[in-house]
C-alpha positions in Angstrom: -2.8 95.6 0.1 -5.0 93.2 1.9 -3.8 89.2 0.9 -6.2 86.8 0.5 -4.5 83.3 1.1 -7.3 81.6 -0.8 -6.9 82.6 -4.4 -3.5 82.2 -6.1 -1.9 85.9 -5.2 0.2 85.1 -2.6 1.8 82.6 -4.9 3.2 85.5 -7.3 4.5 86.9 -4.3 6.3 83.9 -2.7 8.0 83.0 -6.1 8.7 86.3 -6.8 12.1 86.5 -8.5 12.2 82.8 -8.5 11.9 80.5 -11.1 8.5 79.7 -12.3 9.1 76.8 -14.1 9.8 74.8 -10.8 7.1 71.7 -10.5 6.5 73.3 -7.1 5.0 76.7 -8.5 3.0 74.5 -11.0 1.9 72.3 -8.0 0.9 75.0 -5.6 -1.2 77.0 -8.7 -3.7 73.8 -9.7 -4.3 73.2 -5.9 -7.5 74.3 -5.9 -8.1 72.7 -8.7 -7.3 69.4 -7.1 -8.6 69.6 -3.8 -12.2 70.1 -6.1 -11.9 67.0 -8.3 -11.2 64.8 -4.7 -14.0 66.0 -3.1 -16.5 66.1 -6.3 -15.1 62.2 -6.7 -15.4 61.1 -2.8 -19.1 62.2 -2.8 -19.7 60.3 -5.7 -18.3 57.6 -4.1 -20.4 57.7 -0.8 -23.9 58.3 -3.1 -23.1 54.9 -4.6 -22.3 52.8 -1.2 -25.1 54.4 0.7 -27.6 53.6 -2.5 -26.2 49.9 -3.2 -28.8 48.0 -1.3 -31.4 50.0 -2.8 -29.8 49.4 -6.2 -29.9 45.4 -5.5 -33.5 45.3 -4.8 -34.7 47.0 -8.0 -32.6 44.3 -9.6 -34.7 41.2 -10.6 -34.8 38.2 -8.6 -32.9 35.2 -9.8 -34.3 32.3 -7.9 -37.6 32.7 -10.6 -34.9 31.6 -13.1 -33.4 28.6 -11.0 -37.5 27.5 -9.9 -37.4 26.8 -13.8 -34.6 25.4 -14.4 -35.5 22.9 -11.4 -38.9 22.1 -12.8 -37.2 21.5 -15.9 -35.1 19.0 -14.4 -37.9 17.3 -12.8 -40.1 16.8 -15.8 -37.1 14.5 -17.7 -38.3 10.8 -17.7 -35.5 8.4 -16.8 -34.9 5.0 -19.2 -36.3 1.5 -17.3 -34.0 0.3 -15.3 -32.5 -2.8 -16.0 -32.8 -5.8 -14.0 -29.5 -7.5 -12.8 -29.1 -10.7 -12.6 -28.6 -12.0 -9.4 -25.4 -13.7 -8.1 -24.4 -16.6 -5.6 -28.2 -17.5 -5.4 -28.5 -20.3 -2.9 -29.0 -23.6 -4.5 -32.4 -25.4 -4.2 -33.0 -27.6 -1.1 -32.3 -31.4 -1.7 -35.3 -33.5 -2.1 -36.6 -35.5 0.7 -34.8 -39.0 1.8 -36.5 -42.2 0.9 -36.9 -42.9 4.6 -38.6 -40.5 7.2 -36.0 -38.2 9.3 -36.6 -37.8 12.6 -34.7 -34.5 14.6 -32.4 -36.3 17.3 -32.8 -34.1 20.3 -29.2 -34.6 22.3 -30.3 -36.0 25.7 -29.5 -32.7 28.5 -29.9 -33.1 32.5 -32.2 -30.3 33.4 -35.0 -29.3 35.8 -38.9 -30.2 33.9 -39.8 -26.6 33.9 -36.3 -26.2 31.7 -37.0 -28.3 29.1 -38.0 -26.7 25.8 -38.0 -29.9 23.9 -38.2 -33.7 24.5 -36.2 -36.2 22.6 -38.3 -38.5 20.0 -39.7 -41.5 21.4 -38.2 -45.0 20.8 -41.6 -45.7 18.5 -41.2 -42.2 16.4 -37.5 -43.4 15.4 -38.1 -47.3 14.5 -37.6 -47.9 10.8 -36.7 -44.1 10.4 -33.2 -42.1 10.6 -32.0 -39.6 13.1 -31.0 -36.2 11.8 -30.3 -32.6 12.4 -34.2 -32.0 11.2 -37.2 -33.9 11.0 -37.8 -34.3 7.2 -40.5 -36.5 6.3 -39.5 -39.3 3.6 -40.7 -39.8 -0.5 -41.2 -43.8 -0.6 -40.5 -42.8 -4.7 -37.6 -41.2 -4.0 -34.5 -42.6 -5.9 -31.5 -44.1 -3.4 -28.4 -42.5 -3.8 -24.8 -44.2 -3.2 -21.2 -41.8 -2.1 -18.6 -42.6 -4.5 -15.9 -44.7 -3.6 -12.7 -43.5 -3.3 -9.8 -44.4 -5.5 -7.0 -44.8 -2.9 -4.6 -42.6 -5.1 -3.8 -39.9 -3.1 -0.8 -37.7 -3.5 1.7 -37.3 -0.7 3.5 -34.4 -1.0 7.0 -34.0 0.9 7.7 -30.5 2.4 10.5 -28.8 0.8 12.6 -27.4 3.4 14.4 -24.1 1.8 15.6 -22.7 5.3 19.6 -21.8 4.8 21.3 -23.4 8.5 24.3 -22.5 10.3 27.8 -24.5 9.8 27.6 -24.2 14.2 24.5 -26.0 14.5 24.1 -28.5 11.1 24.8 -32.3 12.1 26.8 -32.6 8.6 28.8 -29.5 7.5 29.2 -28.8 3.7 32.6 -29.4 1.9 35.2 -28.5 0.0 36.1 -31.4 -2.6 39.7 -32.5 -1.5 38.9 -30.6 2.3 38.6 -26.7 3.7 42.6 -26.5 3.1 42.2 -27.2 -0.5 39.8 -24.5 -0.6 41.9 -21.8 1.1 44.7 -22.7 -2.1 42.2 -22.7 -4.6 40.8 -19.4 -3.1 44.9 -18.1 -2.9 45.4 -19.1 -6.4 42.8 -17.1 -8.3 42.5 -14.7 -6.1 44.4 -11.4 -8.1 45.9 -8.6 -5.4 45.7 -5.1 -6.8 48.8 -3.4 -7.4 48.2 -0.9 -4.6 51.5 -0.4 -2.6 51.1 -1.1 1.1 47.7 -2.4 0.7 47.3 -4.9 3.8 43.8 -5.9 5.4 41.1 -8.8 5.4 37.8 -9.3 3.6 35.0 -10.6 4.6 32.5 -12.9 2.2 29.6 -14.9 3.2 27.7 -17.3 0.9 25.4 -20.4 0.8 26.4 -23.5 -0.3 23.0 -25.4 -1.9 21.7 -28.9 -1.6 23.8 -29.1 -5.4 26.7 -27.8 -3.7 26.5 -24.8 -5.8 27.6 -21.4 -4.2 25.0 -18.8 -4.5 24.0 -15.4 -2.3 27.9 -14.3 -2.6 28.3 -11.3 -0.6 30.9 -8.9 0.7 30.4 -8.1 4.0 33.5 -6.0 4.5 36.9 -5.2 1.9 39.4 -2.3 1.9 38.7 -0.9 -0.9 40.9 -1.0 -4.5 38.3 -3.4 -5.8 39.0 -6.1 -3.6 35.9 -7.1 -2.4 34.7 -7.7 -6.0 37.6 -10.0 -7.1 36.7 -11.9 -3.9 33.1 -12.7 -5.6 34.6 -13.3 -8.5 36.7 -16.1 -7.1 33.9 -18.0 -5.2 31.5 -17.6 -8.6 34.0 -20.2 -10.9 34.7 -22.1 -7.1 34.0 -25.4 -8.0 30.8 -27.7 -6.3 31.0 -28.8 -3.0 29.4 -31.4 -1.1 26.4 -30.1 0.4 25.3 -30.0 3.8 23.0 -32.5 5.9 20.1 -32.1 8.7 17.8 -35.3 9.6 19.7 -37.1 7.1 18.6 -34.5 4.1 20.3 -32.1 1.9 19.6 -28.6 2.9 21.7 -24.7 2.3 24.4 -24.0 4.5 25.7 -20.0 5.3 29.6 -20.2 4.9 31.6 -17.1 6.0 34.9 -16.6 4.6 38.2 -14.3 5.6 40.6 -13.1 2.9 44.0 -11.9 3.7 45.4 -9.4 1.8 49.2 -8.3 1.6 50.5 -6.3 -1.5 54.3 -7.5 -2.0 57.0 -5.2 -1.3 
């Protein structure tokens, strides 16, 4: 018998004995079937791209619609427009002097052909006043006098706020009682945390005002164990000192400060 491998026969053969019910046997058998509905659906496909632009040109324009729309637009009548008021208008012009004004013309050495214009003759400016401009004179106009000035003016000293450097200040701020007295006050409030073998120094700095008060307290370097913030609590309840002088005036003072500490055994 003659096989024909393009009908399903040979498929009856191949899974002869087998089992039918394999997805393979299905498979193979709607192959034709298959390969029809691709190639029915890929022509339909290339019958719609080759007549798209022919499509799109049967369609109606749109640009009719937007024409409208714009002459639409155009037609609308717009509300008046308010006129502003107008700002920082120059005020009007003084009114003339009571005496003619004649333009003095600063006197320039220069060549004749140079000279683009001649100061006023001594007969033009008699009984009349030199100016910036020539202004002629109202005879009615009214004479106007400058007020006088009261003589109260206010002299306001400069506060000088700059904080100054105990190296360079011609009077150094102090402790009441002396710099040793401060050092035992400092000692005797200052409260060491029980830390065993805690040993080190800490650095404060602070300003000492033109009250003698103690402000800007900071801690520029501590060993931990909350030692740099009893240090600023100490110099807050320190008491005032005497303030610092430059040019014979009070002024702020930067004080630095060291702080042994030494746990007891």
């Amino acid at each position: 018998m003659k096989l024909d491998i393009f009908t399903n026969q040979w498929l009856d053969i191949v899974f002869e004995g087998r089992n039918k019910a394999y997805g393979a046997y299905e498979l193979r058998k709607s192959n034709n079937k298959t390969a029809v509905r691709a190639l029915i659906f890929g022509a339909i496909v290339f019958a719609l791209a080759v007549s798209m632009p022919l499509i799109l040109n049967l369609l109606p324009d749109s640009t009719e619609a937007d024409e409208t729309l714009d002459n639409k637009i155009v037609t609308i009548k717009l509300p008046p427009k308010k006129e502003e008021i107008k700002k920082n208008i120059p005020p009007p012009p003084p009114p003339p002097p009571k005496v003619d004004q004649v333009k003095f013309v600063k006197p320039v050495v220069a060549k004749a052909e140079e000279v683009t214009e001649e100061p006023p003759k001594t007969v033009e400016i008699k009984d009349k006043k030199l100016g910036a401009v020539t202004i002629k004179g109202d005879p009615d106009a009214v004479l106007t006098v400058e007020p006088v000035g009261t003589g109260t003016a206010a002299v306001v000293e400069e506060v000088d706020n700059q904080i100054y450097n105990t190296a360079g200040i011609e009077v150094k701020p102090d402790f009441p009682g002396g710099i040793n007295k401060f050092y035992k006050f400092v000692g005797d409030n200052y409260q060491t945390p029980e830390e065993e073998g805690l040993k080190g120094k800490v650095y404060v700095t602070f300003v000492v005002e033109k009250d003698g008060s103690l402000t800007d307290v900071k801690v520029i370097r501590d060993i931990g164990y909350g030692t740099g913030k009893e240090a600023i609590r100490v110099l807050k309840k320190c008491p005032r000192w005497t303030p610092g002088e430059q040019n014979g005036k009070k002024v702020r003072v930067l004080y630095s400060l060291p702080i042994t500490i030494q746990s007891a055994d």
